[in-house]
C-alpha positions in Angstrom: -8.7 37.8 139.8 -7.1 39.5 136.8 -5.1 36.9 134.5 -1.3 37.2 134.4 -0.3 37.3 130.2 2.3 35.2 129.6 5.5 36.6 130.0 7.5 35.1 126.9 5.0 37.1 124.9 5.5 40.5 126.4 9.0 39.9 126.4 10.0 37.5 123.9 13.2 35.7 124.3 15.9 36.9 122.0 16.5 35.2 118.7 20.4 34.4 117.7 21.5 36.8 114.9 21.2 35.7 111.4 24.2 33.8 109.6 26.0 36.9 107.9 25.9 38.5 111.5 29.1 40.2 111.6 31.6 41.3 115.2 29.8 40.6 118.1 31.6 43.5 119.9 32.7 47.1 118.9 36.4 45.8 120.1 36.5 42.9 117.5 35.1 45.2 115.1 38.0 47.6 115.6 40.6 44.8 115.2 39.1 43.5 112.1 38.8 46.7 110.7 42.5 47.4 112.2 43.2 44.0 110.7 43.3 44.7 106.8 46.1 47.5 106.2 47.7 44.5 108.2 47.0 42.3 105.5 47.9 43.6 102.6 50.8 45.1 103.9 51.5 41.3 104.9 51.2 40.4 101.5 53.2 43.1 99.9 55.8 42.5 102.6 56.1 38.7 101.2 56.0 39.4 97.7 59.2 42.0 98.0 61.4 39.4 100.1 60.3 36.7 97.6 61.2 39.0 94.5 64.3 40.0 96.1 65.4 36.0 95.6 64.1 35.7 92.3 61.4 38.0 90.3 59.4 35.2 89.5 58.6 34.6 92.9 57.3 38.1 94.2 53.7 36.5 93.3 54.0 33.2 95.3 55.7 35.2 98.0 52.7 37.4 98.3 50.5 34.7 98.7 52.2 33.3 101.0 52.5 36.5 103.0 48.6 37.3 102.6 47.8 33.7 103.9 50.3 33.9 106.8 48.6 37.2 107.8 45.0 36.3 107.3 45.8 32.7 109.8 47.2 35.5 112.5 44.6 38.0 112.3 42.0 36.1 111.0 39.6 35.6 114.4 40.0 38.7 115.8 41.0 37.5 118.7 43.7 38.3 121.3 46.5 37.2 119.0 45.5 40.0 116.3 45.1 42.8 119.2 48.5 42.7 120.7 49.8 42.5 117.0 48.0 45.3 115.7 48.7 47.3 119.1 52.7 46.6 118.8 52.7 47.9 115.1 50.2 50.5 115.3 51.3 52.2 118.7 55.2 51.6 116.3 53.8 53.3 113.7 52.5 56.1 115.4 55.9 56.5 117.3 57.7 56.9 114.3 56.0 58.6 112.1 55.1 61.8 114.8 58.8 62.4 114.6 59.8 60.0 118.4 63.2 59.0 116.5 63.9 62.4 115.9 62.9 64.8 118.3 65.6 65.8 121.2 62.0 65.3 123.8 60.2 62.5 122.0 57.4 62.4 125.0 54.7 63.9 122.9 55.7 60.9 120.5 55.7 58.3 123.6 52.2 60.0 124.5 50.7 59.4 121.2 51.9 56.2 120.4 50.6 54.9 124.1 46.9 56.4 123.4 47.1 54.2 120.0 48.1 51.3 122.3 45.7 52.1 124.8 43.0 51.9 122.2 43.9 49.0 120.9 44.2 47.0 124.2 40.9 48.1 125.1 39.4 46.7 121.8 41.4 43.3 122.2 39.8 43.0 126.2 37.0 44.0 124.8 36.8 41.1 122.0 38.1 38.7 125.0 35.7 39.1 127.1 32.8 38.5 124.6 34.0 35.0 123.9 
């Protein structure tokens, strides 16, 4: 009789990824990568509404506006996918001429291929947790 090998060693079992392993999807990679315009524009956002109070307050109010931004779409989760899909697929309608045009469709089309995209990635980043 012919001896079976041991199947671990012909197909070792599969060894967790190292520490600085990054998205464990292409979906959460999307929404992180969708995630830092978000960001900054989060922080800029917070320093103009503090510096409209007082000038000396645009720097704390950016802070404050990076922080609150990075705690929202920090995980990449399903929290920063419908955020980034509202103001992406918004973006997209606005800026292909939808509040302009007397037919905005092609704007409406565009704007729900963005959305479409983005939902994907959040599903997809769900279901991998």
């Amino acid at each position: 009789m012919i001896p079976l090998p041991d199947w671990n060693r012909l197909n070792p079992p599969r060894m967790p990824s190292s520490s600085g392993g990054g998205p464990k999807s292409l979906g959460q990679g999307l929404l992180i990568l969708g995630a830092l315009p978000l960001v900054f524009a989060g922080a800029a956002v917070g320093g103009a509404m503090a510096a409209s109070l007082w000038s000396w307050l645009a720097i704390p109010g950016g802070v404050i506006g990076l922080a609150l931004m990075v705690g929202l779409l920090g995980e990449g989760g399903v929290l920063c996918g419908v955020i980034e899909t509202l103001v992406y697929a918004g973006v997209t309608f606005v800026f292909t001429g939808g509040l302009e045009r007397p037919d905005p469709a092609v704007s409406w089309l565009q704007a729900g291929v963005v959305a479409v995209v983005f939902i994907l990635a959040t599903w997809s980043a769900a279901k991998t947790r």
